[in-house]
Every structure is written in C-alpha cells, then in structure tokens.
C-alpha positions as CSV (number, residue, x, y, z in Angstrom):
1,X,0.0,0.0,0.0
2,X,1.6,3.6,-1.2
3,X,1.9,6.2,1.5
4,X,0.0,9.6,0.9
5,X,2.1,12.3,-1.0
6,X,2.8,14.8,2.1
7,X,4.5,16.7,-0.2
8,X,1.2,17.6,-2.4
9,X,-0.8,19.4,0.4
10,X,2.2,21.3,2.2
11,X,3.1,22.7,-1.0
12,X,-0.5,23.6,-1.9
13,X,-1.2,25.0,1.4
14,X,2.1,27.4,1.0
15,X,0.5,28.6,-2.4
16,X,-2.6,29.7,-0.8
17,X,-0.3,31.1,2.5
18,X,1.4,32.8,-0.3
19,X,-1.7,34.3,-1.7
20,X,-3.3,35.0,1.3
21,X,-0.5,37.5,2.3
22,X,0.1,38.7,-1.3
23,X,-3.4,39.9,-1.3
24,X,-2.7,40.8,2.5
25,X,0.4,43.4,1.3
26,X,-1.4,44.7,-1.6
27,X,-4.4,45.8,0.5
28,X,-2.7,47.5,3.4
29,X,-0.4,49.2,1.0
30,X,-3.4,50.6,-1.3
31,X,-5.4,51.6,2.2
32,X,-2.2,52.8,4.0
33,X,-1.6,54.9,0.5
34,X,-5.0,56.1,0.2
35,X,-4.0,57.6,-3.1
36,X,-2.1,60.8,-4.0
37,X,-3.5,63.4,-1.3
38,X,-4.8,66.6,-3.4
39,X,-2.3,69.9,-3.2
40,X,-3.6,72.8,-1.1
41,X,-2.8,75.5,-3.7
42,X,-0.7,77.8,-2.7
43,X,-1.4,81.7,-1.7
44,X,-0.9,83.4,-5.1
45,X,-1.3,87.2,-4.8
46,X,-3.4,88.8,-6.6
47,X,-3.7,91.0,-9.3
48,X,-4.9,93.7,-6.3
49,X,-1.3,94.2,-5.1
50,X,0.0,95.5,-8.4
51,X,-3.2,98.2,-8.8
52,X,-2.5,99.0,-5.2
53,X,1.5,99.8,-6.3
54,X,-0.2,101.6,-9.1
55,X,-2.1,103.9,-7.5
56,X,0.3,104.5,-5.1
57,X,2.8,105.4,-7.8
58,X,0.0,107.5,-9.2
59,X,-0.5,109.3,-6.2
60,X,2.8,110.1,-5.7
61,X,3.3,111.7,-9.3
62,X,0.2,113.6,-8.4
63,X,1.3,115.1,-5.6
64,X,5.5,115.6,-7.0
65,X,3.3,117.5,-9.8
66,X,1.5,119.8,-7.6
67,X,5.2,120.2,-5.9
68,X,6.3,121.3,-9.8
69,X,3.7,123.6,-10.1
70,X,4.0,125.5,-6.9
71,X,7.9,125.9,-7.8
72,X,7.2,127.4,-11.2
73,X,4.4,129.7,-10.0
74,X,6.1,131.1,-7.5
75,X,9.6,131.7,-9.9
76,X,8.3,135.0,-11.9
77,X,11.5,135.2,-13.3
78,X,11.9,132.2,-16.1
79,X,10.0,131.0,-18.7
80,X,9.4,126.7,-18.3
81,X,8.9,124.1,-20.7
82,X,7.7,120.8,-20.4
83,X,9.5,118.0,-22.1
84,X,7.6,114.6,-23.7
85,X,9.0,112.7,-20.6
86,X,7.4,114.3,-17.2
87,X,10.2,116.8,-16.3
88,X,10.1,121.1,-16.7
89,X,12.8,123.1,-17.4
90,X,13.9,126.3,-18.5
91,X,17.3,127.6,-20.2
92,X,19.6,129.5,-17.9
93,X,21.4,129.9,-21.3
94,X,20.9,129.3,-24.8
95,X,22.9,129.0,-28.0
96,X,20.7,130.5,-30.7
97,X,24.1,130.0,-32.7
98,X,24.4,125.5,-32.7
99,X,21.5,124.2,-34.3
100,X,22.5,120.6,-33.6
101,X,20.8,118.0,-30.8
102,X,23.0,115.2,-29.4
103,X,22.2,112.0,-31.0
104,X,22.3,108.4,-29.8
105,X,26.3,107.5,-30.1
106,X,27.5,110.8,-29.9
107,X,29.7,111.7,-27.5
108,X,28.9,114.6,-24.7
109,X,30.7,116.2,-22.3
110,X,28.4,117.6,-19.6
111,X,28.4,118.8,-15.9
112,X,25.5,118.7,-13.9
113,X,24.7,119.1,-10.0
114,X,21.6,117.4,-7.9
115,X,19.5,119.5,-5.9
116,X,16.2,119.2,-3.5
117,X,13.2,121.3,-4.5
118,X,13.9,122.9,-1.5
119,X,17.4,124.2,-3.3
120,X,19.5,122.3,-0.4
121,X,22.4,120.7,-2.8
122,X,22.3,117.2,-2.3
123,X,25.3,117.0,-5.3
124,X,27.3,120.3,-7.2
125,X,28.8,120.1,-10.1
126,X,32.4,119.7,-8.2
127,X,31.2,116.2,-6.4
128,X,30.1,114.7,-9.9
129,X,32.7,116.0,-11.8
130,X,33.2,116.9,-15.4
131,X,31.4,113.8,-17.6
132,X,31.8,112.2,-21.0
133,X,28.3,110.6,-22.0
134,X,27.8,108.3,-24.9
135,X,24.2,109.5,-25.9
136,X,21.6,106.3,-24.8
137,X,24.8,103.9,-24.3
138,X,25.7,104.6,-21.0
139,X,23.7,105.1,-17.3
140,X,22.5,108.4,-16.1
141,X,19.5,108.3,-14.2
142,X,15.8,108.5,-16.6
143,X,15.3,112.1,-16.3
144,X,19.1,113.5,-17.0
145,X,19.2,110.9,-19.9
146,X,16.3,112.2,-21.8
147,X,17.4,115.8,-20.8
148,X,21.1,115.6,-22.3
149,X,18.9,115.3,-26.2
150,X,17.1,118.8,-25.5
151,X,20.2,120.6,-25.0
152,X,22.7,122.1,-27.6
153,X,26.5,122.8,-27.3
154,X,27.0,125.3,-24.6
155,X,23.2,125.4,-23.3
156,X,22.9,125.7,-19.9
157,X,19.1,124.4,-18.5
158,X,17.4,124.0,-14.5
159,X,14.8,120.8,-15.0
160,X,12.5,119.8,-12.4
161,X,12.4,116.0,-12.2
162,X,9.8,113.8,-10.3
163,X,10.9,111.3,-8.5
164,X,9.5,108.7,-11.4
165,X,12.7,110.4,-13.2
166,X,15.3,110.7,-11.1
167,X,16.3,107.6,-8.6
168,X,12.8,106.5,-8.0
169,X,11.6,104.1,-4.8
170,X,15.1,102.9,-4.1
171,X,16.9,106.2,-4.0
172,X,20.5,106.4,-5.1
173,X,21.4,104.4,-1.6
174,X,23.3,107.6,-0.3
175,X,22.2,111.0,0.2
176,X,18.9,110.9,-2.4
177,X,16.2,109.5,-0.5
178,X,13.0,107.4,-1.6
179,X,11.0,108.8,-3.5
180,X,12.7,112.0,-3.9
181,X,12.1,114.7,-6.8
182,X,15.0,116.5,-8.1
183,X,16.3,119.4,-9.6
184,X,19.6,120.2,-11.7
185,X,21.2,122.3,-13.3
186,X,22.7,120.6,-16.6
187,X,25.5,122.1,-18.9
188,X,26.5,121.1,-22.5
189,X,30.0,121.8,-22.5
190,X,30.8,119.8,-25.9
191,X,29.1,117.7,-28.2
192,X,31.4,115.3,-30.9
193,X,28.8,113.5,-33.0
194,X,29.5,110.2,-33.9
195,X,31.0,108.7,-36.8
196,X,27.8,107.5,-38.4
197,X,26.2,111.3,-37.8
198,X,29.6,112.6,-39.3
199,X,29.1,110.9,-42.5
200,X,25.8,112.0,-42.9
C-alpha cells in the first residue's frame, strides 16, 4: 500500500499562504496609501497688489506735480517748458548760434549738480565732476538721460524731475532718498557727434 504524497498538500497549502498574504500586502499598501492626497494650492497674490502699487505710484506723481507747479508759479522770473518725458525746465542759457541735438552714439561732455526742491544741494557740479556721456549707451539716471537730447552745445538748462525720473523708490542708496524729486542744473560743454552722424 503507497503512503500519501505529504509533499502535495504542504506545497498547496504554502501557495494559498502565499496568496493570502500577497493579497494581505497589496491591500494594506493601497489603504495605508489612500492615493495621492490633493495639493492645497498655494497663496498666489493677486492682481490687487499691483493696482495697489499703481495707484500709489499715481498718487505720488500727483502730488510731486503739484510740488512742480507750486515751484514754477512762485519763480516770476523764467519761462518753463515741459519736455515729452514728465520733467520742466527752463534755459539758464541758450545757444541761438548751434542748431545741432545730441544724437544716440555721440559723444557729450556735460556737468550737472543734484539738488532738492527745496534748493538744499544734495550734489554740485564739483562732487560729480566733469562727464563724457555716450548719448543712450551709458547710465545716467531717466530724467538727466532724456534731458542731455534737448540741449545744444553750450546750453545751460534747470529741469525739475519727479521722483519717477530721477532715482525713483530705491533712491541712489546715499544721500537721495526714496521717492525723492530732483532738480539740476545741466550744462553742455561739448558735443562730438558720432561717426555714423559725421558721415551724414
């Protein structure tokens, strides 16, 4: 008489052990998992913090304006203009004589000082120094950059600037605060057009 295959059983009963705690794994891992948790989205700021900056930027030029147009009402004795990019000036001397503008490339010597609207020098002309200034290819700040084009050889000009002009929110980290509207006093001492105006 054959003896019962022991073998058969054990090894079917390890296949469904095996099973058992395959299925086991897979089911506590897909619970424990509980799928991808959803992101919280994060704070975005909205489009009401730039309209805020706006109108604060607005407000200021309002108010740097009404500062421009106290100073030229109450000075009886020169005639202002107001240039295409936000700043008033008037000639403290003009060359009827030169008929020629500076033109991007050219090269211009100039001197210029800095001062507050309440005429307390925050620069003169002997702290900057005497400067050569490749028209639109070097850094002046907005409003002296634009200015340098209205001016011929040897004119001589006092612009008001608001702050929007000069060294804006940051200041100049020194001694021009934020903010702050400027005036100065800007001199064309020589103006040597480039080669590409030469040729022309």
């Amino acid at each position: 008489m054959k003896r019962p295959n022991k073998l058969a059983p054990s090894k079917y009963t390890k296949l469904q052990r095996f099973r058992f705690y395959g299925y086991l794994l897979v089911t506590l891992f897909l619970i424990g998992c509980g799928g991808p948790e959803p992101r919280r989205p994060k704070e975005v700021k909205s489009g009401s913090y730039y309209e805020e900056s706006i109108e604060r930027n607005k407000e200021i030029l309002a108010l740097e304006e009404k500062m421009m147009e106290e100073i030229i009402q109450k000075d009886s004795l020169h005639m202002y203009q107001h240039s295409a990019s936000g700043s008033w000036y008037y000639y403290d001397f003009k060359n009827d004589e030169a008929g020629y503008l500076p033109q991007p490339d050219d090269l211009v010597t100039l001197v210029y000082n800095i001062v507050s609207f309440e005429n307390d020098t925050i620069y003169s002309m002997e702290d900057i120094g005497v400067q050569k200034y490749k028209v639109d290819k070097q850094e002046l700040f907005p409003g002296l950059r634009n200015s340098v084009k209205l001016l011929k050889e040897g004119e001589t000009a006092t612009f008001l600037f608001p702050s929007s002009l000069g060294y804006g929110y940051p200041g100049d980290g020194d001694k021009i605060g934020i903010n702050m509207p400027l005036k100065s006093t800007l001199s064309i001492l020589k103006i040597e057009p480039s080669a590409s105006q030469s040729n022309e």
